[in-house]
DRENTORKOL-3810 file (N, C-alpha, C; in nm, 4 decimals):
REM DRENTORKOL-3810
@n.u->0.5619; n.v->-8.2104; n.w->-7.0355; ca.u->0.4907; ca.v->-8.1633; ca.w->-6.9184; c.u->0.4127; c.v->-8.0363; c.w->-6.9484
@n.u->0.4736; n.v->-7.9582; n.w->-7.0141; ca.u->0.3952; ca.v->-7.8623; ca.w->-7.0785; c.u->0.2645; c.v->-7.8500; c.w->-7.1156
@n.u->0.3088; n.v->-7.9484; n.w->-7.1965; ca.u->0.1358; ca.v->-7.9864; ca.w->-7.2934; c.u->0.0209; c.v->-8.0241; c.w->-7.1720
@n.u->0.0413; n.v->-8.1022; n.w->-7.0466; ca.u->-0.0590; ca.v->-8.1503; ca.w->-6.9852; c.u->-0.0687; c.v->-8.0628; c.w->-6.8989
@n.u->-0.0169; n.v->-7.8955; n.w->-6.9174; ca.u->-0.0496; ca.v->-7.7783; ca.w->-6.7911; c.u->-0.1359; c.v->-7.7211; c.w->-6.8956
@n.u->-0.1061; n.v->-7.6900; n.w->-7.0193; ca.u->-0.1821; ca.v->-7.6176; ca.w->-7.1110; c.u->-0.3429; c.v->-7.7107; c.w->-7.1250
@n.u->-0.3310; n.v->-7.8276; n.w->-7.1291; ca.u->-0.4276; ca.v->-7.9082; ca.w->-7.1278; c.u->-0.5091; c.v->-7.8933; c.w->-6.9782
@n.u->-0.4550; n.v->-7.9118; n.w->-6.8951; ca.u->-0.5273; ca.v->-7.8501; ca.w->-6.7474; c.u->-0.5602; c.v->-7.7304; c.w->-6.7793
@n.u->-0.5264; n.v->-7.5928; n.w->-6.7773; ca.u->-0.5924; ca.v->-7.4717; ca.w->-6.8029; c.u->-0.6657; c.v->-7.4324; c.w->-6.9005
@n.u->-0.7139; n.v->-7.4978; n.w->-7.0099; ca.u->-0.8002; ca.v->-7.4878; ca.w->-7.0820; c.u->-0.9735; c.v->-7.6020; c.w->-7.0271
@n.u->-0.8762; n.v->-7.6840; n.w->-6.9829; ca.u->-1.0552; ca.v->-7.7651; ca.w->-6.9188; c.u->-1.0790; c.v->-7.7024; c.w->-6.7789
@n.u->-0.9796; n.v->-7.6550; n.w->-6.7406; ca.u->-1.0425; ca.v->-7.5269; ca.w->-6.5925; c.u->-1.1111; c.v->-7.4138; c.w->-6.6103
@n.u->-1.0938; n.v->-7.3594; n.w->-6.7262; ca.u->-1.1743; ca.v->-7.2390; ca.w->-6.7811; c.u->-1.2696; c.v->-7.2511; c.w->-6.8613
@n.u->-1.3197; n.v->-7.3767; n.w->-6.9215; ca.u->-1.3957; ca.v->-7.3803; ca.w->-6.9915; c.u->-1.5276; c.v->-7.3844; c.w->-6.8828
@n.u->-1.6120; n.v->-7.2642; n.w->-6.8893; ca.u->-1.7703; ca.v->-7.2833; ca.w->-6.7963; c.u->-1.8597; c.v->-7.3984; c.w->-6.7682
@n.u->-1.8675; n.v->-7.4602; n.w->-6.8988; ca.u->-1.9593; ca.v->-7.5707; ca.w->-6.8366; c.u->-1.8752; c.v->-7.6840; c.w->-6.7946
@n.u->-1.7522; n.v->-7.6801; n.w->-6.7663; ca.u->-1.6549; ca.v->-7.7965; ca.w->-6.6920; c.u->-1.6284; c.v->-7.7314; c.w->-6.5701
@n.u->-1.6471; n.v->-7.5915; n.w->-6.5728; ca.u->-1.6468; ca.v->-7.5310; ca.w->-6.4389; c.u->-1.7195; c.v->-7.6283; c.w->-6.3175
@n.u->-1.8487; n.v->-7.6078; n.w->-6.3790; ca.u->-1.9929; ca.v->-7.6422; ca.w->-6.3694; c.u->-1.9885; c.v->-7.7590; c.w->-6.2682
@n.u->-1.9419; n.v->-7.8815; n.w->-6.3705; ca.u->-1.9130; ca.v->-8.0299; ca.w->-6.3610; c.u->-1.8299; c.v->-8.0143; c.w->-6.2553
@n.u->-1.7123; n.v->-7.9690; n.w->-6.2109; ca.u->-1.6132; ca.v->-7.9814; ca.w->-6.1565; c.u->-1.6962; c.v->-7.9838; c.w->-6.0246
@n.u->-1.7154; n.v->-7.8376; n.w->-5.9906; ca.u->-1.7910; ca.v->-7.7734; ca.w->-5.8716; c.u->-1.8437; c.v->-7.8827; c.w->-5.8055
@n.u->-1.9307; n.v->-7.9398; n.w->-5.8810; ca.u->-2.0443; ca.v->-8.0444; ca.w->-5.8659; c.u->-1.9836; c.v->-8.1909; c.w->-5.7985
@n.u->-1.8708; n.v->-8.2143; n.w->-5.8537; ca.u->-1.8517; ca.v->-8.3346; ca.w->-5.8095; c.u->-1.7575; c.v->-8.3049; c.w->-5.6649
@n.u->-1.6911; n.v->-8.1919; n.w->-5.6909; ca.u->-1.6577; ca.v->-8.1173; ca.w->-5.5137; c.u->-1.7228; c.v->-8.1406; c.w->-5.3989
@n.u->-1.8746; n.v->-8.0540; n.w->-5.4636; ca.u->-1.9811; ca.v->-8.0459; ca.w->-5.3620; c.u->-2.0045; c.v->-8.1716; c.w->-5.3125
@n.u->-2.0453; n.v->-8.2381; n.w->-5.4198; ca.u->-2.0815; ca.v->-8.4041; ca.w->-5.3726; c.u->-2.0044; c.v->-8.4249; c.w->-5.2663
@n.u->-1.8145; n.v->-8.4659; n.w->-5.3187; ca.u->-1.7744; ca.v->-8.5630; ca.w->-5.2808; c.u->-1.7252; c.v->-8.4631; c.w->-5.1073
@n.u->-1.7673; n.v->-8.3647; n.w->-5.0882; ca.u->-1.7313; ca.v->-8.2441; ca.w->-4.9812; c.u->-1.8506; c.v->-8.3027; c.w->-4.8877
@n.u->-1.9651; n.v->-8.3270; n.w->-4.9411; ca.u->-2.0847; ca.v->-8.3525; ca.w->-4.8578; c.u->-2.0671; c.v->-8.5108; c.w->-4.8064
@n.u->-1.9906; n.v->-8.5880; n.w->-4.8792; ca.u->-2.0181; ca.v->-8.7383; ca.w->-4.8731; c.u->-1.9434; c.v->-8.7462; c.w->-4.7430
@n.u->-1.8270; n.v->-8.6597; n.w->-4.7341; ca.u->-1.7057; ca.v->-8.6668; ca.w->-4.6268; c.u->-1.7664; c.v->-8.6238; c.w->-4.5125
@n.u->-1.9161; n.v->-8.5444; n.w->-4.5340; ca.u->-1.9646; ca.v->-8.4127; ca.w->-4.4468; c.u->-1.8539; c.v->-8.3475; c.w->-4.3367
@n.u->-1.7890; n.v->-8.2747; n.w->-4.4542; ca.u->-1.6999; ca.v->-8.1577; ca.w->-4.4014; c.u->-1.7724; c.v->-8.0070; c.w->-4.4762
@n.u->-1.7613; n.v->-7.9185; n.w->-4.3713; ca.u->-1.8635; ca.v->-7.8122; ca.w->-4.4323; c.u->-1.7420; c.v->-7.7641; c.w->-4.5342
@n.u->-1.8133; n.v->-7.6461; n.w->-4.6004; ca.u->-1.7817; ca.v->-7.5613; ca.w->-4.6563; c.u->-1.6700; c.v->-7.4874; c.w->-4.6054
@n.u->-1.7190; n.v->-7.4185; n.w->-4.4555; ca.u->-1.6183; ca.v->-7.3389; ca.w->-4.3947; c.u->-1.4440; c.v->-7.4192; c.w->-4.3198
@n.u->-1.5292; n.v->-7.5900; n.w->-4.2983; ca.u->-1.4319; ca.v->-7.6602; ca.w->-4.2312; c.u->-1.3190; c.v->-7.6638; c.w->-4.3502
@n.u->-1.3403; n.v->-7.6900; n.w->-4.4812; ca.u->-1.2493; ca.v->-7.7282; ca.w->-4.6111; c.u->-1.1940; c.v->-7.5780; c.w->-4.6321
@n.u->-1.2411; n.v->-7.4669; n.w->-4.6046; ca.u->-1.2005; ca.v->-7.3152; ca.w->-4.6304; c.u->-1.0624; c.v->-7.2910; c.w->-4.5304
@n.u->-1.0976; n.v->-7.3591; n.w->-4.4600; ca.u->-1.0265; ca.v->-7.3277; ca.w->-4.3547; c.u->-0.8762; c.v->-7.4333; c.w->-4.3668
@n.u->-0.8454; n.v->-7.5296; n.w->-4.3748; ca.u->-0.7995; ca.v->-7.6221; ca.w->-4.3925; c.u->-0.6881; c.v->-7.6020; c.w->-4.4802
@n.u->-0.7929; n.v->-7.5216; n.w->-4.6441; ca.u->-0.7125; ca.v->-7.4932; ca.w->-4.7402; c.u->-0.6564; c.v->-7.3633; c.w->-4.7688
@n.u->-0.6711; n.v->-7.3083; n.w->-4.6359; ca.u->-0.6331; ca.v->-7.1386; ca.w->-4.6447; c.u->-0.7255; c.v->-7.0518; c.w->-4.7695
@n.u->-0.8591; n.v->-7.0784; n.w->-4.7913; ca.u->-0.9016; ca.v->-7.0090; ca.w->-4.8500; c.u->-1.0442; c.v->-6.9399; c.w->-4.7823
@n.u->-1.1226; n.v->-6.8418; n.w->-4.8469; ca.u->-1.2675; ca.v->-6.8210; ca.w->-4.7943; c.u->-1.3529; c.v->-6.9313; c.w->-4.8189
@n.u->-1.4188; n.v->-6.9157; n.w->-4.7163; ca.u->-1.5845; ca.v->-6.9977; ca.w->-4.7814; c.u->-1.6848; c.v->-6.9652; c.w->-4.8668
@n.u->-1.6699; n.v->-6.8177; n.w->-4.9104; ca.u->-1.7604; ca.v->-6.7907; ca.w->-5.0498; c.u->-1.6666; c.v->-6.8479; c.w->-5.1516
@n.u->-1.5315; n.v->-6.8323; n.w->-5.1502; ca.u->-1.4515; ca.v->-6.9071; ca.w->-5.2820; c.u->-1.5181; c.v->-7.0441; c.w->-5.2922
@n.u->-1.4888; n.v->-7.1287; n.w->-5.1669; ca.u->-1.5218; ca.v->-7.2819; ca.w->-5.1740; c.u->-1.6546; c.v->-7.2816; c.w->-5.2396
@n.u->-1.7493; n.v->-7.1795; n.w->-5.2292; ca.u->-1.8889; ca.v->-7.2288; ca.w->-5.2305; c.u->-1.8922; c.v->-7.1470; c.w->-5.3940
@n.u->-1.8274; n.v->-7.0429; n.w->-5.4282; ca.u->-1.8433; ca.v->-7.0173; ca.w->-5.6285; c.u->-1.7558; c.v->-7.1254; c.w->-5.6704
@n.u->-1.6740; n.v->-7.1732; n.w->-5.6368; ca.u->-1.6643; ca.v->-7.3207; ca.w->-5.7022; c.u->-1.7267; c.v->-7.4139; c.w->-5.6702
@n.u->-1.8194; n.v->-7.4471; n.w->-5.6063; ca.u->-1.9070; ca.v->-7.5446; ca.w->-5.6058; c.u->-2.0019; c.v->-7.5490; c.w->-5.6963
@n.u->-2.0454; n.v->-7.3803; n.w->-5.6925; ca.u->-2.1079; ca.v->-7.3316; ca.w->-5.7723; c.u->-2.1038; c.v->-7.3195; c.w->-5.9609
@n.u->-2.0130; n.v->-7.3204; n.w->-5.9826; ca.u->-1.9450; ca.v->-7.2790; ca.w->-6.0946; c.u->-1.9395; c.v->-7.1510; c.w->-6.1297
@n.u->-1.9551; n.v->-7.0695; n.w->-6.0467; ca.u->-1.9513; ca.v->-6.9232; ca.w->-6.0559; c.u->-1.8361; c.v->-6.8114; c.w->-6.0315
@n.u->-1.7284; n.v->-6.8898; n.w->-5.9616; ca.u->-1.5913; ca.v->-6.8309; ca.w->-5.9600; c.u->-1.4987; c.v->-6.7948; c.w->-6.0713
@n.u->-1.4708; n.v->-6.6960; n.w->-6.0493; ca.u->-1.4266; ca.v->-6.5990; ca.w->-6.1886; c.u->-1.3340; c.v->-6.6431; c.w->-6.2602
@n.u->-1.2275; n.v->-6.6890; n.w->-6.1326; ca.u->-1.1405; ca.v->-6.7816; ca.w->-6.1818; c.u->-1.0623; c.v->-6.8629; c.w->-6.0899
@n.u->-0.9855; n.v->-6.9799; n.w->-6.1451; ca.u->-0.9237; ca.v->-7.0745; ca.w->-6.0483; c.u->-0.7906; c.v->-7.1112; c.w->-6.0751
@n.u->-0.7036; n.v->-7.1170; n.w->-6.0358; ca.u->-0.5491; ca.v->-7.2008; ca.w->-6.0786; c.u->-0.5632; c.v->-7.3043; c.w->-6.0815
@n.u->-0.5151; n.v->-7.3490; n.w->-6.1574; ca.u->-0.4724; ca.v->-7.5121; ca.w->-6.1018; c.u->-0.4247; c.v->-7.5245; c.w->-5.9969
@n.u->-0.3125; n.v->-7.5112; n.w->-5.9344; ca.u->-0.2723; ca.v->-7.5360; ca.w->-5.8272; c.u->-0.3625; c.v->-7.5292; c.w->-5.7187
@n.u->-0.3976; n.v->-7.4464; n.w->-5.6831; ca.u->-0.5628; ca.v->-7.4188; ca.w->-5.6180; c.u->-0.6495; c.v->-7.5583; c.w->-5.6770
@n.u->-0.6867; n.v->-7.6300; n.w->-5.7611; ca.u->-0.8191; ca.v->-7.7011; ca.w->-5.7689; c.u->-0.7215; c.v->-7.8070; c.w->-5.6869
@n.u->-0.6230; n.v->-7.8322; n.w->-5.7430; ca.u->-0.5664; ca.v->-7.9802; ca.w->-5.7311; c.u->-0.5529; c.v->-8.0056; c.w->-5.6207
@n.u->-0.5076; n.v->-7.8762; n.w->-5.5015; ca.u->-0.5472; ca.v->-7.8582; ca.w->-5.3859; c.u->-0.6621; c.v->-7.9470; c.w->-5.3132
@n.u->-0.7915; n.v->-7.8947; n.w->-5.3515; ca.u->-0.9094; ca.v->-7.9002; ca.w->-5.3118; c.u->-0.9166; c.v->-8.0472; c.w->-5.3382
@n.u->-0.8813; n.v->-8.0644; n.w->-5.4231; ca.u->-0.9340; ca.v->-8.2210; ca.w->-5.4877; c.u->-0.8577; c.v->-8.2838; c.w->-5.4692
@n.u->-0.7025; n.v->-8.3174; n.w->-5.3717; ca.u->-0.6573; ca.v->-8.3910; ca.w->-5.2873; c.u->-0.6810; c.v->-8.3767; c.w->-5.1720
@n.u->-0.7421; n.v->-8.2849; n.w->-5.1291; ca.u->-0.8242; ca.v->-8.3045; ca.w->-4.9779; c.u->-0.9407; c.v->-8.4029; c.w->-4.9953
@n.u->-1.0516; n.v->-8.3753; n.w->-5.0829; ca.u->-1.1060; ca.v->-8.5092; ca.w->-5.0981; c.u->-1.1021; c.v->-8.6049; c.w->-5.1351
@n.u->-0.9950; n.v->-8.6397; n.w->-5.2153; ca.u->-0.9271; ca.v->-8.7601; ca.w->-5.2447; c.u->-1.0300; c.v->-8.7622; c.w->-5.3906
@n.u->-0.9774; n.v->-8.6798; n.w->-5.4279; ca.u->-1.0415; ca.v->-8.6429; ca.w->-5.5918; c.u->-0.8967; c.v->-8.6192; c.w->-5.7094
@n.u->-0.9606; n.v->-8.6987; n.w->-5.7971; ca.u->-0.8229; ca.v->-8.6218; ca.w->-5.8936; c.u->-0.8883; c.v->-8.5814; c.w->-6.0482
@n.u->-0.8201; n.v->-8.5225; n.w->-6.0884; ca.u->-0.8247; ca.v->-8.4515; ca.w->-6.2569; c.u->-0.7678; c.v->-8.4893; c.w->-6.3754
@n.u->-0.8562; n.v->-8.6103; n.w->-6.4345; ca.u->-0.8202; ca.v->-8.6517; ca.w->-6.5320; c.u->-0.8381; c.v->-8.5856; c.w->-6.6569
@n.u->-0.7156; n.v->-8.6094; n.w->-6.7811; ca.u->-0.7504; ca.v->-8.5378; ca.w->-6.8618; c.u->-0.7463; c.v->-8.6343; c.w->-6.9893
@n.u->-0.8460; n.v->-8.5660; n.w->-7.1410; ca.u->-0.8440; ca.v->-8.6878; ca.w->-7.2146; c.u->-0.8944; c.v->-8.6275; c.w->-7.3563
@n.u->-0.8839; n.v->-8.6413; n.w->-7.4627; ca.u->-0.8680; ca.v->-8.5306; ca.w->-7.5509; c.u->-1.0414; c.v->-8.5128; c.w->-7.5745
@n.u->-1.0505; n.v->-8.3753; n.w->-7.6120; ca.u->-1.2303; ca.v->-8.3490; ca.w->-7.6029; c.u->-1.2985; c.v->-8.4324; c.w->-7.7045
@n.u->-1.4408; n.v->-8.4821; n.w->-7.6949; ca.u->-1.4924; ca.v->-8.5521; ca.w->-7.8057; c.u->-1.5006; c.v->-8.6850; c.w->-7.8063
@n.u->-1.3420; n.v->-8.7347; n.w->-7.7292; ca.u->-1.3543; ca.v->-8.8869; ca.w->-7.7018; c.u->-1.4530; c.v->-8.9042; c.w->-7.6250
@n.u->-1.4866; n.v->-9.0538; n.w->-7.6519; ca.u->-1.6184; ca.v->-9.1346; ca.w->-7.5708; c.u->-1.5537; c.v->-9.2104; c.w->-7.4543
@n.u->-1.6208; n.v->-9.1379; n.w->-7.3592; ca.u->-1.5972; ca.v->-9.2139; ca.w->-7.2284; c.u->-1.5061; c.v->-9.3569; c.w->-7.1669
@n.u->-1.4282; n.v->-9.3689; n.w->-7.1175; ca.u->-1.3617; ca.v->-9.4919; ca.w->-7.1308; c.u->-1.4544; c.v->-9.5891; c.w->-7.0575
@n.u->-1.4151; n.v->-9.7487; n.w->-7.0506; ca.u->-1.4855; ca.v->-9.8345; ca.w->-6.9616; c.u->-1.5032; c.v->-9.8072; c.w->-6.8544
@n.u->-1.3405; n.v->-9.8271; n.w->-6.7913; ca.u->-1.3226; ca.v->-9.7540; ca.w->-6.6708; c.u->-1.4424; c.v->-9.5996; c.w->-6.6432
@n.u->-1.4101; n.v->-9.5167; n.w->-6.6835; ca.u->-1.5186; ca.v->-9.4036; ca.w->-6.6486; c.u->-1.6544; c.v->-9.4658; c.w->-6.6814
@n.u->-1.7048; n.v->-9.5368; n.w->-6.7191; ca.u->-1.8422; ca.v->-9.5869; ca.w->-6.7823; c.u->-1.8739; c.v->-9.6194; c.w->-6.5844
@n.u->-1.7900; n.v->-9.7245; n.w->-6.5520; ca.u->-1.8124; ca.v->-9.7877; ca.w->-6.4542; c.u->-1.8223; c.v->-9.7308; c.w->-6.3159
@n.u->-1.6818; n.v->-9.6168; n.w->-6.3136; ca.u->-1.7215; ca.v->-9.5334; ca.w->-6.2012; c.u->-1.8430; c.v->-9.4551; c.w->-6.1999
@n.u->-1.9098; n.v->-9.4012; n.w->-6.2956; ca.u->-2.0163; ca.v->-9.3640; ca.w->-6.3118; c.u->-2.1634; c.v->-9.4366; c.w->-6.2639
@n.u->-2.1753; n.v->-9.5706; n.w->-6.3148; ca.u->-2.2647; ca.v->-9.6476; ca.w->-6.2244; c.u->-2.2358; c.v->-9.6879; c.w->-6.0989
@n.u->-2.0879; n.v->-9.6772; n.w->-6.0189; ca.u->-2.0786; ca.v->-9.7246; ca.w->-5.8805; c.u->-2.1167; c.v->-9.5535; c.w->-5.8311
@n.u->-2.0614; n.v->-9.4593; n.w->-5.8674; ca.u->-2.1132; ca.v->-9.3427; ca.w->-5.7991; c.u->-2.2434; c.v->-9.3180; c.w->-5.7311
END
């Protein structure tokens, strides 16, 4: 269990997965159209937090905190060693998205 917390906190801090992350938040935050402030609120946090992680600009994040966010939208955090090529499965959610 270890290994897959150390493995979560290294793809949470890495910036340009920041980036990605944010992004698919925002999306899947807009698809639900729940604002910003409605999900802030919900998750006991501010709405500038919600919105520098949308952003990728938040300084920093816990895990516990994302996993949060991303079971409110019915989002989850897969992890998979860096470098590998995309699975089928991900190939596919990618064109139904």
């Amino acid at each position: 269990m270890q290994l897959i917390v150390d493995i979560l906190i290294c793809i949470v801090y890495n910036t340009s997965m920041l980036f990605y992350i944010g992004k698919q938040i925002r999306e899947a935050r807009k698809c639900l159209n729940i604002s910003q402030a409605e999900m802030a609120k919900h998750l006991g946090m501010s709405r500038t937090t919600i919105g520098q992680i949308e952003n990728g600009t938040v300084p920093e994040i816990g895990v516990r905190k994302l996993i949060r966010i991303l079971e409110y939208l019915g989002l989850e955090l897969r992890v998979r060693p860096a470098g590998n090529p995309p699975t089928l499965e991900e190939l596919r959610e990618e064109v139904i998205s």
